[in-house]
N, CA, C and O atoms as CSV, one atom per row, in Angstrom:
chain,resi,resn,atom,element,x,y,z
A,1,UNK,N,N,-11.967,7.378,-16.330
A,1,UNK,CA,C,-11.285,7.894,-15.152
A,1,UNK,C,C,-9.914,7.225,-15.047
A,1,UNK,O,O,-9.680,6.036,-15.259
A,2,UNK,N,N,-9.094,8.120,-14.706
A,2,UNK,CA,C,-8.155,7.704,-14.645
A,2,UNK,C,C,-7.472,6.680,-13.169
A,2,UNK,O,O,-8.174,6.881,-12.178
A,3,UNK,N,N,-6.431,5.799,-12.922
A,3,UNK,CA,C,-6.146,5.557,-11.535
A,3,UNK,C,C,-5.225,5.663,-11.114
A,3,UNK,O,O,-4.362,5.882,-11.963
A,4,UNK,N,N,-4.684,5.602,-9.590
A,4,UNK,CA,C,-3.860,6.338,-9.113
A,4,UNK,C,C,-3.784,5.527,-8.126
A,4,UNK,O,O,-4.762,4.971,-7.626
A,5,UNK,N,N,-2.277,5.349,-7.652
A,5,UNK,CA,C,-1.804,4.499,-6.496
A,5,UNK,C,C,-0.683,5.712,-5.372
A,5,UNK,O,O,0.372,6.317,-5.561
A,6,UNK,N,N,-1.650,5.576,-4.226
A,6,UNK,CA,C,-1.087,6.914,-2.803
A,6,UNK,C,C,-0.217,6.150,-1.738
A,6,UNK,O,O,-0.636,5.258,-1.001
A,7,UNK,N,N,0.820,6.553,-1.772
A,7,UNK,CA,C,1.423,5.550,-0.928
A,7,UNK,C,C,1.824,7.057,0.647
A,7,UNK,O,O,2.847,7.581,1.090
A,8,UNK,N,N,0.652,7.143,0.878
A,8,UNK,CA,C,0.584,7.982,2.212
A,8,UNK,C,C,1.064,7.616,3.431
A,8,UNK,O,O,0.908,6.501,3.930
A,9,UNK,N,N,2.120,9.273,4.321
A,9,UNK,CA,C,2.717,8.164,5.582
A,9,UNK,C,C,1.888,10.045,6.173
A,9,UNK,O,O,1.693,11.142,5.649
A,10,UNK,N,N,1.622,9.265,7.761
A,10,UNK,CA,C,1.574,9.819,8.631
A,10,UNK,C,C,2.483,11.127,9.062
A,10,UNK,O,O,3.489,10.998,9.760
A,11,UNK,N,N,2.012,12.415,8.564
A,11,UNK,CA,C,3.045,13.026,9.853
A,11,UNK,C,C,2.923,12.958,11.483
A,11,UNK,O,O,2.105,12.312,12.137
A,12,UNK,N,N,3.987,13.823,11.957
A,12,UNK,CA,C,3.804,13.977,13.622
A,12,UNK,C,C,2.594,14.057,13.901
A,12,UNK,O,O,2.097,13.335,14.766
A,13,UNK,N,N,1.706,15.201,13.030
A,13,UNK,CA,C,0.186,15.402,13.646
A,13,UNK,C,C,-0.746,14.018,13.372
A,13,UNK,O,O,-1.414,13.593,14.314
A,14,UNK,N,N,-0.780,13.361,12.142
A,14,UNK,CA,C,-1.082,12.261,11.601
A,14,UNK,C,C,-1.093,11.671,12.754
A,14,UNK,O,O,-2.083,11.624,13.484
A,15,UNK,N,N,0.412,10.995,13.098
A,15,UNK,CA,C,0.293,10.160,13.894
A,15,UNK,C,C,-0.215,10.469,15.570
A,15,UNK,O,O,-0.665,9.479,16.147
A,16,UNK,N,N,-0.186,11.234,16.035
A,16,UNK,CA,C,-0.677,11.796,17.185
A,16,UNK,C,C,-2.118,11.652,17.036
A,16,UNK,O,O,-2.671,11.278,18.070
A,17,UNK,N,N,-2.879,11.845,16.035
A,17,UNK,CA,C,-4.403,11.991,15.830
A,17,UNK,C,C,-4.705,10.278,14.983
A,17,UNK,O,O,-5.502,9.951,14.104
A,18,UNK,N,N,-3.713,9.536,15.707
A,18,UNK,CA,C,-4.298,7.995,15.020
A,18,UNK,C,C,-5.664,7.795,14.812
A,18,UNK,O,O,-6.222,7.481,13.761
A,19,UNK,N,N,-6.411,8.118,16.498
A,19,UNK,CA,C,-7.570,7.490,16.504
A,19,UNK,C,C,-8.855,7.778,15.547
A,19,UNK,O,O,-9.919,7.160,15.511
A,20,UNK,N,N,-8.504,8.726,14.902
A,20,UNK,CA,C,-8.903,9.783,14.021
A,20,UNK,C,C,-9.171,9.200,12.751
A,20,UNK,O,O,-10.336,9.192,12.353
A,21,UNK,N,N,-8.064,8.604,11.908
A,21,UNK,CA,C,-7.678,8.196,11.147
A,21,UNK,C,C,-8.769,7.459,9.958
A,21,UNK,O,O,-8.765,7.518,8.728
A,22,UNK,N,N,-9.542,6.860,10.786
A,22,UNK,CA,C,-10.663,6.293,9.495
A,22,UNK,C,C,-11.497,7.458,9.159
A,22,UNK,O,O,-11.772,7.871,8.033
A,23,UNK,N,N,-11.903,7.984,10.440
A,23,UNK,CA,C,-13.291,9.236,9.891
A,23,UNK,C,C,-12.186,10.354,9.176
A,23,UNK,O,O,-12.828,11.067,8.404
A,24,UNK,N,N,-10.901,10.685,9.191
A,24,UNK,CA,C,-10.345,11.541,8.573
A,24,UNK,C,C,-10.669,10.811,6.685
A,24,UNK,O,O,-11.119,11.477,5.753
A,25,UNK,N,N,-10.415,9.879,6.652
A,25,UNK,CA,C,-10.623,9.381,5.521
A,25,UNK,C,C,-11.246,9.549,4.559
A,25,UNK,O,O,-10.974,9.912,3.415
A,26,UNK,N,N,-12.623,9.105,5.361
A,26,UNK,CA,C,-14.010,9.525,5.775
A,26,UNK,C,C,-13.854,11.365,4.343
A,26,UNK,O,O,-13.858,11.663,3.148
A,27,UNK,N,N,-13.749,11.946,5.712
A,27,UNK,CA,C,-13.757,13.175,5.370
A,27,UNK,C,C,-13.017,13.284,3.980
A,27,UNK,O,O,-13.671,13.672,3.011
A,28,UNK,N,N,-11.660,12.955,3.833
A,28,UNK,CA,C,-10.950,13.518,2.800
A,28,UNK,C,C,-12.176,13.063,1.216
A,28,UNK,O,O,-12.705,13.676,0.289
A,29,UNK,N,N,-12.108,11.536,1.769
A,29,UNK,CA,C,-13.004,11.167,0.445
A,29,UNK,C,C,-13.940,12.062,0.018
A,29,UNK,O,O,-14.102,12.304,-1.178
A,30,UNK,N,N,-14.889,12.835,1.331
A,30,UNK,CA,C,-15.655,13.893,0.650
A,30,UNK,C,C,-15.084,15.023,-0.086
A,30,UNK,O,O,-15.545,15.623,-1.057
A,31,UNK,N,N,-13.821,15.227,0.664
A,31,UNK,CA,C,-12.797,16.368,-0.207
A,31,UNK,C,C,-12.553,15.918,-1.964
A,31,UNK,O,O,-12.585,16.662,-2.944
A,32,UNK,N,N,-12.377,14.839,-1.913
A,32,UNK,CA,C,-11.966,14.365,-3.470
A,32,UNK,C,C,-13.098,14.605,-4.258
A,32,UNK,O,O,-13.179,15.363,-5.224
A,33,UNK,N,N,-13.871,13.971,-3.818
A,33,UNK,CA,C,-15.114,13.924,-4.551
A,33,UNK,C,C,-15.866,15.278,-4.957
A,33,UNK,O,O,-16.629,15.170,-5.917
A,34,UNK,N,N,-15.757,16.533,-4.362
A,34,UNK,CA,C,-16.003,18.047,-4.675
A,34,UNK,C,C,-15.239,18.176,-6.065
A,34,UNK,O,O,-15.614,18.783,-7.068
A,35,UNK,N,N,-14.101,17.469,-5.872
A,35,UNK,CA,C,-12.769,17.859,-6.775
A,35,UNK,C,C,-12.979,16.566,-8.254
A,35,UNK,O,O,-11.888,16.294,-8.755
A,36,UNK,N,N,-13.588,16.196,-8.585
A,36,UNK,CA,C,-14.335,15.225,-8.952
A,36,UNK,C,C,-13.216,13.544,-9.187
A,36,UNK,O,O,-12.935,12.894,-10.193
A,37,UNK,N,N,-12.897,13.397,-7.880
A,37,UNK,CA,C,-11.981,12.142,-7.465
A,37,UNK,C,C,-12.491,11.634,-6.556
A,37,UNK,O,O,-13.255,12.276,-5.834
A,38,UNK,N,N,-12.166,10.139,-6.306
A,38,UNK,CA,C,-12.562,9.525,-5.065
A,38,UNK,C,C,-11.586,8.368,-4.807
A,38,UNK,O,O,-10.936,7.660,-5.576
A,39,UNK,N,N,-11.674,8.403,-3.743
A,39,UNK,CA,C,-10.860,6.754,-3.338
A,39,UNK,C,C,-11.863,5.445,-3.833
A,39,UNK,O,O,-13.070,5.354,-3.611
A,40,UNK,N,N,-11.033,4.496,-4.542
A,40,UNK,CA,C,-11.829,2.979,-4.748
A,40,UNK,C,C,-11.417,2.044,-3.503
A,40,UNK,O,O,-12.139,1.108,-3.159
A,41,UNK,N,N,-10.205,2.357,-2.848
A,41,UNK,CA,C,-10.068,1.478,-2.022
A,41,UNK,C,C,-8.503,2.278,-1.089
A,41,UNK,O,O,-7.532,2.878,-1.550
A,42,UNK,N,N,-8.954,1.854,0.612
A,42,UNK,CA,C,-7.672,2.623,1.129
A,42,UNK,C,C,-7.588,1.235,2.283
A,42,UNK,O,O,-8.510,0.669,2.871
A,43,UNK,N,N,-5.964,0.951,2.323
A,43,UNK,CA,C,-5.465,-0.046,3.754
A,43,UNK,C,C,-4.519,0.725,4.366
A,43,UNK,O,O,-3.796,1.658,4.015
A,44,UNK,N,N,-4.753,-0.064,5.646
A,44,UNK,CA,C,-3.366,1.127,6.004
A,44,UNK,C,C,-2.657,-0.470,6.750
A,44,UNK,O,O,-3.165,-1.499,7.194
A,45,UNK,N,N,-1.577,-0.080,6.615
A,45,UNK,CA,C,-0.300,-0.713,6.167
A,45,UNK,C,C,0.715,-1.001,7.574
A,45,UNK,O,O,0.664,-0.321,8.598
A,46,UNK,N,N,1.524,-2.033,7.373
A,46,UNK,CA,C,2.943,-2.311,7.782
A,46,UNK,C,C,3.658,-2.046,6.744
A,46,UNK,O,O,3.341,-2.078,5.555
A,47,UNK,N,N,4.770,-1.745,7.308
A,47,UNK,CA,C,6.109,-1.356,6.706
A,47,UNK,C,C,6.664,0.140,6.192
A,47,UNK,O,O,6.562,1.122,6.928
A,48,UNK,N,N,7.104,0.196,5.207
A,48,UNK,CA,C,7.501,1.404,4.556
A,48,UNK,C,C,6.354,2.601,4.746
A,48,UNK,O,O,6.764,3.685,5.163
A,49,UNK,N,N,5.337,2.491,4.539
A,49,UNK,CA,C,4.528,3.372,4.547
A,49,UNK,C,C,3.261,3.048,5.298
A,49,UNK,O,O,3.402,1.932,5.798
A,50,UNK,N,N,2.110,3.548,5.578
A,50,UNK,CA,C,1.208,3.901,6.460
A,50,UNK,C,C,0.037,3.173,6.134
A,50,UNK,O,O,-0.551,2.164,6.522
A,51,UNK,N,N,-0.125,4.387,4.961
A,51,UNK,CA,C,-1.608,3.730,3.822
A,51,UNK,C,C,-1.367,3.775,2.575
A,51,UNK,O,O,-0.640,4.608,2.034
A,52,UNK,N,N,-1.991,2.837,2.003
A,52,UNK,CA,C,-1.725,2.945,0.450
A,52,UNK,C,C,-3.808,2.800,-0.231
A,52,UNK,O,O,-4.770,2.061,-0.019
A,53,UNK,N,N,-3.521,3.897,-0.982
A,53,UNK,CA,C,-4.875,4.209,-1.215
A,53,UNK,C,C,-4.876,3.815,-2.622
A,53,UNK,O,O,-3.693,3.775,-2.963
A,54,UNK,N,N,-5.766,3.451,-3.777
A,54,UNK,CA,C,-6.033,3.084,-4.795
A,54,UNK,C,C,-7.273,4.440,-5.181
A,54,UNK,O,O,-8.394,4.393,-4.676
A,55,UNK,N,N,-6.963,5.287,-5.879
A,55,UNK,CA,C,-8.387,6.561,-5.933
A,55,UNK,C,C,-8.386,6.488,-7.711
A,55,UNK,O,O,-7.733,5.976,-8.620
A,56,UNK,N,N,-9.481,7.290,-7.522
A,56,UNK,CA,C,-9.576,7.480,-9.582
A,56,UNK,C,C,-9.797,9.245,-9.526
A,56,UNK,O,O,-10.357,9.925,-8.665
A,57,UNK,N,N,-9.293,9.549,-10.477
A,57,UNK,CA,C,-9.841,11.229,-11.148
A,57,UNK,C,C,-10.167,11.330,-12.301
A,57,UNK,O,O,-10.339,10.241,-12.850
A,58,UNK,N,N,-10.338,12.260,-12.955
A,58,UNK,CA,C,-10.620,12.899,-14.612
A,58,UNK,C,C,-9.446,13.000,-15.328
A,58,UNK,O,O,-9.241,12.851,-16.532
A,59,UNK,N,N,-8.478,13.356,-14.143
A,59,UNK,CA,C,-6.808,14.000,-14.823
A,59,UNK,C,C,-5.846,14.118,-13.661
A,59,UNK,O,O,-6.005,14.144,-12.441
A,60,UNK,N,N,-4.799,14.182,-14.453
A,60,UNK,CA,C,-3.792,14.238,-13.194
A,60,UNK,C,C,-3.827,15.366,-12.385
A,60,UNK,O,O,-3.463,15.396,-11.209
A,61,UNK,N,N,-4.478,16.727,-13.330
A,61,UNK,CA,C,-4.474,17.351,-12.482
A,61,UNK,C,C,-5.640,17.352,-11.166
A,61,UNK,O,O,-5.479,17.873,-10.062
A,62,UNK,N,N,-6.731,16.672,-11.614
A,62,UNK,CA,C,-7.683,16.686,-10.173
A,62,UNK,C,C,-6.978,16.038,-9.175
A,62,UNK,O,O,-6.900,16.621,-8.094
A,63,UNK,N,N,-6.395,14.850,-9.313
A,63,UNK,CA,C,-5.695,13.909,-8.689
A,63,UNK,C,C,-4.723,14.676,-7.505
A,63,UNK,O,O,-4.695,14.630,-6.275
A,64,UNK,N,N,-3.926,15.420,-8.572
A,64,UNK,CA,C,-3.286,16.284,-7.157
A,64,UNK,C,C,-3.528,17.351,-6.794
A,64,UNK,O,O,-2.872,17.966,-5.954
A,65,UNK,N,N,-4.644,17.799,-7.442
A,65,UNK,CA,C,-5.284,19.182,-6.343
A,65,UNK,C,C,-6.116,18.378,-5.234
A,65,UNK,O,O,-6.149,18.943,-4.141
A,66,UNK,N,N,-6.841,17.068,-5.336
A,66,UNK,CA,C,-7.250,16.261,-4.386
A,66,UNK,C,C,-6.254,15.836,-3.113
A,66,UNK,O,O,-6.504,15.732,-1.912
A,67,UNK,N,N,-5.336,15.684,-3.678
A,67,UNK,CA,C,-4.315,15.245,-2.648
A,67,UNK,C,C,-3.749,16.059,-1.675
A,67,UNK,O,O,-3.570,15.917,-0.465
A,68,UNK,N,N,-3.445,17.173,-2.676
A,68,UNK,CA,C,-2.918,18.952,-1.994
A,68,UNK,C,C,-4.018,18.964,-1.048
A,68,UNK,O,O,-3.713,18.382,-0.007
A,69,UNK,N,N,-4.980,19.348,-1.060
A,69,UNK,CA,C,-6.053,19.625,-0.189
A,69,UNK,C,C,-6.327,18.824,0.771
A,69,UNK,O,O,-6.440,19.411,1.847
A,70,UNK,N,N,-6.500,17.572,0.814
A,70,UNK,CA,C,-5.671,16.895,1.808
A,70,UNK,C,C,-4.624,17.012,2.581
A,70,UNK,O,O,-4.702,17.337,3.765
A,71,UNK,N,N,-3.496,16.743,1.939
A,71,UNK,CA,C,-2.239,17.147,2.788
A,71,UNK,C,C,-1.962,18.112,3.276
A,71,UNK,O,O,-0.975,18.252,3.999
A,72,UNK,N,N,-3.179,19.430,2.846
A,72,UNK,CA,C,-3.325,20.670,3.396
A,72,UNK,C,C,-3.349,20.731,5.279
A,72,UNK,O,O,-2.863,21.563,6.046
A,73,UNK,N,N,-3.912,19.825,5.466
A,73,UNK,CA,C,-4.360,19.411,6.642
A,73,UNK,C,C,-3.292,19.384,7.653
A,73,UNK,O,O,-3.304,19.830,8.801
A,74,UNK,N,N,-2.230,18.682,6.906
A,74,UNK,CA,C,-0.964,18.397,8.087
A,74,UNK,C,C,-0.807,16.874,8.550
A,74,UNK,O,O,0.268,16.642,9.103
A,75,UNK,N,N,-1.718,15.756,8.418
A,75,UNK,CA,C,-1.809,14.994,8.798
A,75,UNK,C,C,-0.997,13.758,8.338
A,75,UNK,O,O,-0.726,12.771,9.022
A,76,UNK,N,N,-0.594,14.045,6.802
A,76,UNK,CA,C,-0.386,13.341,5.674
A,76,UNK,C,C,0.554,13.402,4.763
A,76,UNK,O,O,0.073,14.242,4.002
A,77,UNK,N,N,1.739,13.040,4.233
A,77,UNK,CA,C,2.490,13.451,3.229
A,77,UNK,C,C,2.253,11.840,1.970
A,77,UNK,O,O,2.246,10.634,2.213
A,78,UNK,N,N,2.087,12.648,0.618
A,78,UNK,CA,C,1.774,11.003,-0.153
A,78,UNK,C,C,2.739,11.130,-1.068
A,78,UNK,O,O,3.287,12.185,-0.752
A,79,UNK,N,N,3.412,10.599,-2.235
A,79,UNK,CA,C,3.621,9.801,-3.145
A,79,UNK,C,C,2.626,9.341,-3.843
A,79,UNK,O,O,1.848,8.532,-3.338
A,80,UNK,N,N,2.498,9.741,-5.008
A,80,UNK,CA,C,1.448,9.193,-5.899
A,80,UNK,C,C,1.507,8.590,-7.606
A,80,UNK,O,O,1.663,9.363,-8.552
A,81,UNK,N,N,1.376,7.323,-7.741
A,81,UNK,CA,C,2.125,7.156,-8.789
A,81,UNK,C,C,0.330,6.822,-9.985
A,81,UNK,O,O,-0.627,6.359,-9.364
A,82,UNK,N,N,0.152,7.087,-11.416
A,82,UNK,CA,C,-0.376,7.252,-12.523
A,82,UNK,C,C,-0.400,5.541,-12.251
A,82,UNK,O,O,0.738,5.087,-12.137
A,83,UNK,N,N,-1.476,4.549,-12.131
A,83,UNK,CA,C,-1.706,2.608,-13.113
A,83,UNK,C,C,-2.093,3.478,-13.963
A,83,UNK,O,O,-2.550,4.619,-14.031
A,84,UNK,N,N,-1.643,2.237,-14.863
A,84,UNK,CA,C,-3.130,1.594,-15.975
A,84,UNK,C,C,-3.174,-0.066,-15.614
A,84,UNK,O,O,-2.547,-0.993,-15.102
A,85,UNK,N,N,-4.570,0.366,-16.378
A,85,UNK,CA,C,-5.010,-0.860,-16.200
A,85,UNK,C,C,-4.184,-1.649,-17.319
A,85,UNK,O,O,-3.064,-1.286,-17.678
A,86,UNK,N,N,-5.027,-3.066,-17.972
A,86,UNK,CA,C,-4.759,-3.721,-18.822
A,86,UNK,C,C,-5.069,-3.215,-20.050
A,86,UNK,O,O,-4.153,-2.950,-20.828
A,87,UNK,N,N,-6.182,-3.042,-20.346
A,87,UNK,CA,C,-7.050,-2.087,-21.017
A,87,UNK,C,C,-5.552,-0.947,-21.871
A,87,UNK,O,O,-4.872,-0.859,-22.893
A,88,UNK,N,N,-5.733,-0.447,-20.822
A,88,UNK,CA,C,-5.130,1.164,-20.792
A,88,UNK,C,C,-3.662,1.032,-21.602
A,88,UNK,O,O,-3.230,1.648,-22.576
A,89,UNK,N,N,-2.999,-0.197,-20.656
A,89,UNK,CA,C,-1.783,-0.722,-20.879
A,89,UNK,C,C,-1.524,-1.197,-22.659
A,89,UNK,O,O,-0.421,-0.997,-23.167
A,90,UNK,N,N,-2.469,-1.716,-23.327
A,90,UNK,CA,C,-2.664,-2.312,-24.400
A,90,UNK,C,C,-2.342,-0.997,-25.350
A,90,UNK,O,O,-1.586,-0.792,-26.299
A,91,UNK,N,N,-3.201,-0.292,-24.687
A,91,UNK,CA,C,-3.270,1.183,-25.422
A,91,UNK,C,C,-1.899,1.998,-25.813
A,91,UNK,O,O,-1.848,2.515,-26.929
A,92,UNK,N,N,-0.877,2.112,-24.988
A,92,UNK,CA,C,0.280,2.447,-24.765
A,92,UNK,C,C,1.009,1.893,-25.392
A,92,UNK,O,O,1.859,2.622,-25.904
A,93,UNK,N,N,1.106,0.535,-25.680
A,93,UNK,CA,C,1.882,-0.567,-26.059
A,93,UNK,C,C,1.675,-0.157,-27.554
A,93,UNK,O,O,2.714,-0.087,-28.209
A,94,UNK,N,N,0.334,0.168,-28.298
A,94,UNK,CA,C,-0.020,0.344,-29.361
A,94,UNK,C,C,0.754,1.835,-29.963
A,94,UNK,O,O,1.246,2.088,-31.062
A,95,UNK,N,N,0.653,2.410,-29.091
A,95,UNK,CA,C,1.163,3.727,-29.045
A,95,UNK,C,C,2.894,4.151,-29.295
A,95,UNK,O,O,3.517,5.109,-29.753
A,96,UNK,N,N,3.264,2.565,-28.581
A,96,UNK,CA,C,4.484,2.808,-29.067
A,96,UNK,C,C,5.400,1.898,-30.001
A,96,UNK,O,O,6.596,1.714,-30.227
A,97,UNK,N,N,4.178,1.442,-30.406
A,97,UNK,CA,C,4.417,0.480,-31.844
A,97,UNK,C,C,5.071,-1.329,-32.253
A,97,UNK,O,O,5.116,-1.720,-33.419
């Protein structure tokens, strides 16, 4: 599986529906997981952004049909950037000789 770092901010509706906010989570995680993704870990944040979520998928593309469907909602706009691990990283490194 692949991993993925969400650096999610609140829209107007987002933020209006704070109290919301964990069981929305809640929920989305079940959304990912249909899509065969899940969150490993979500904080929500000071500063620049809101929440920053840590999730895994199969491919990039589950990754952002997971996210789309989410942000479908209105609640949410993300940024999403491709880790590797160490592992992974080694791999790449090899790759490019």
């Amino acid at each position: 599986m692949a991993n993925y770092v969400a650096l999610i901010d609140w829209t107007e509706k987002g933020v209006g529906a704070f109290k919301d906010t964990v069981d929305r989570s809640e929920e989305a995680n079940k959304a990912f997981e249909a899509l065969g993704a899940r969150f490993k870990d979500i904080y929500w944040t000071l500063g620049g952004h809101d929440i920053v979520a840590i999730l895994e998928a199969p491919d990039d593309e589950s990754a952002a049909a997971a996210l789309l469907a989410v942000a479908a909602g209105g609640n949410i706009r993300s940024q999403t950037m491709r880790a590797f691990s160490a592992d992974e990283m080694r791999g790449v490194i090899e790759r490019a000789g």
